[in-house]
One Martini backbone bead per residue (centre of mass of N, CA, C, O) as a GRO file, in nm:
protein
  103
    1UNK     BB    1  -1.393  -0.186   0.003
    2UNK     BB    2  -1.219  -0.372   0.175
    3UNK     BB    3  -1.233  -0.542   0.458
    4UNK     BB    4  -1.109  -0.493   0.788
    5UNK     BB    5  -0.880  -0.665   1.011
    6UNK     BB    6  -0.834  -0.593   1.374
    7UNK     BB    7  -0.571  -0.657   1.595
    8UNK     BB    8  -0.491  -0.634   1.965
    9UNK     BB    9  -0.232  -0.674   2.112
   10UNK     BB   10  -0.053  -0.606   2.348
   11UNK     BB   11   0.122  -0.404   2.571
   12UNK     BB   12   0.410  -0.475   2.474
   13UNK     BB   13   0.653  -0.549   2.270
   14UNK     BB   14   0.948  -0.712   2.339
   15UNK     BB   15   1.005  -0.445   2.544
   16UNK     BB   16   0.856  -0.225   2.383
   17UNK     BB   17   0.676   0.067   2.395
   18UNK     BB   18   0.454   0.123   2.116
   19UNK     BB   19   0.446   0.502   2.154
   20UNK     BB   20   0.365   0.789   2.220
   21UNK     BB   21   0.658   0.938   2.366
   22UNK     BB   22   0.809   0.698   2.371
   23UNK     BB   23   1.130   0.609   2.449
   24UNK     BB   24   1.409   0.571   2.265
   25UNK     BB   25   1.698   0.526   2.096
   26UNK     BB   26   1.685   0.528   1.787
   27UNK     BB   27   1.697   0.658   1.524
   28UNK     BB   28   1.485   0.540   1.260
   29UNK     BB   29   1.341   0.353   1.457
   30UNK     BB   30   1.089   0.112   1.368
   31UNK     BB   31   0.752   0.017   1.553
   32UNK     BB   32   0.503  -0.218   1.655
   33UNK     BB   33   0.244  -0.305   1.848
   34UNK     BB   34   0.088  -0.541   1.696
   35UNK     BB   35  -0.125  -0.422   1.472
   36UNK     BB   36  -0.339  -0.523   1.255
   37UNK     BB   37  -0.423  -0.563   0.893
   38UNK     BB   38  -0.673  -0.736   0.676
   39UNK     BB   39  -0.580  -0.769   0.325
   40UNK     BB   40  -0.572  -0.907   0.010
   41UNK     BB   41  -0.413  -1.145   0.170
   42UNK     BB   42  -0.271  -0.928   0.345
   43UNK     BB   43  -0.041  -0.813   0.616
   44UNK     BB   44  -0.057  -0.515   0.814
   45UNK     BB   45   0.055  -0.300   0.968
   46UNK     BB   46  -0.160  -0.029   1.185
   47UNK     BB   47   0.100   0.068   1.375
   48UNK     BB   48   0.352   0.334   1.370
   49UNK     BB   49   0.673   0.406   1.464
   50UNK     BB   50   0.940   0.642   1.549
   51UNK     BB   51   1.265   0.769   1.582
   52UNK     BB   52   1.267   1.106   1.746
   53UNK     BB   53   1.366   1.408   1.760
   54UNK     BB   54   1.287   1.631   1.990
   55UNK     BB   55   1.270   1.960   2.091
   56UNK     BB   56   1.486   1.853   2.354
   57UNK     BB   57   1.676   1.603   2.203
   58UNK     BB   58   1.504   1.365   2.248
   59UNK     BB   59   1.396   1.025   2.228
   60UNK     BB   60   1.121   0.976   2.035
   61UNK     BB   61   0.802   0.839   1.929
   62UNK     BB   62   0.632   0.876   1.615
   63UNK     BB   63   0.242   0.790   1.589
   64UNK     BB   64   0.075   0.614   1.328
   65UNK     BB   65  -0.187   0.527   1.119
   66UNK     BB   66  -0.149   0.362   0.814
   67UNK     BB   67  -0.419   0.264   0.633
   68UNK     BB   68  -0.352  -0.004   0.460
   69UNK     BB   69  -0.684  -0.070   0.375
   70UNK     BB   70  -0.713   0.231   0.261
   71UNK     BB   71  -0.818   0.224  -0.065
   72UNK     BB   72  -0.787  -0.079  -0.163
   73UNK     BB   73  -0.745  -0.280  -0.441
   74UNK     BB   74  -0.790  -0.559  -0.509
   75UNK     BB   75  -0.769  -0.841  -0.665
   76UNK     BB   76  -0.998  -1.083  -0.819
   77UNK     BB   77  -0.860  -1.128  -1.106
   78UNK     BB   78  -0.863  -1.162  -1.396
   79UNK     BB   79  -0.857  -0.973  -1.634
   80UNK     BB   80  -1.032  -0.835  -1.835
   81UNK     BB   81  -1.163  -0.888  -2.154
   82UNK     BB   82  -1.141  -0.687  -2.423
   83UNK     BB   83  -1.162  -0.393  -2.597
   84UNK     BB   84  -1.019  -0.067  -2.599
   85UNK     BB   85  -1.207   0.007  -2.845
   86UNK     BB   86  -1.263   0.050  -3.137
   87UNK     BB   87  -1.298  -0.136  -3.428
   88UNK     BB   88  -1.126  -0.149  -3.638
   89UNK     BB   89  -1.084  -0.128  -3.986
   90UNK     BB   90  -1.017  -0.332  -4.235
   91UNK     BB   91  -0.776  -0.408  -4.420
   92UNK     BB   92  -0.719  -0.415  -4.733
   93UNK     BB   93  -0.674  -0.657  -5.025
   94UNK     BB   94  -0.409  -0.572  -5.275
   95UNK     BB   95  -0.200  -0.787  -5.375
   96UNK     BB   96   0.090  -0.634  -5.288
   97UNK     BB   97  -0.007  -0.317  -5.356
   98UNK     BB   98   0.008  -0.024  -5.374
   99UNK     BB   99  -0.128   0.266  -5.253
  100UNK     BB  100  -0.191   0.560  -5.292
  101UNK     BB  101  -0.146   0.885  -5.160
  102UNK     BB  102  -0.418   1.086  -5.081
  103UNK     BB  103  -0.204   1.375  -5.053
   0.00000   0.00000   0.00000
């Protein structure tokens, strides 16, 4: 598997806490803390949050680690050539005749 890096930059993020149940307004608005991970060449949120109504009827953000580059095969290079199974045997050339049904 690719080896993730993980950069953790302070919290708050824009004047946001995303954090487990910090207090949001917006209900399905998604925030993350700012700590990403880098794999295949790409960059993905790390830890990411949503706001959610809770038991209480308050908003509040529930919180889970994406694991965005666990399991992940990056493509390293063009497909690999060659048969995808055993090479059929040639066709005989009939010289344009119909060969009899063997059935």
């Amino acid at each position: 598997p690719p080896q993730a890096v993980i950069t953790n930059p302070p919290v708050p993020v824009g004047g946001i806490i995303c954090a487990d149940d910090e207090s949001c307004a917006v209900e399905g608005d998604i925030c993350s803390d700012g700590t990403t991970e880098e794999c295949c060449g790409e960059t993905f949120d790390s830890f990411q949050c949503e706001c959610v109504e809770d038991a209480e009827g308050s908003l509040a953000y529930e919180c889970d680690y994406t694991d965005a580059c666990v399991g992940r095969i990056c493509d390293t290079g063009p497909p690999m050539q060659g048969p995808a199974g055993p090479t059929p045997p040639p066709v005989p050339d009939t010289g344009g005749v119909k060969c009899p049904d063997p059935h």
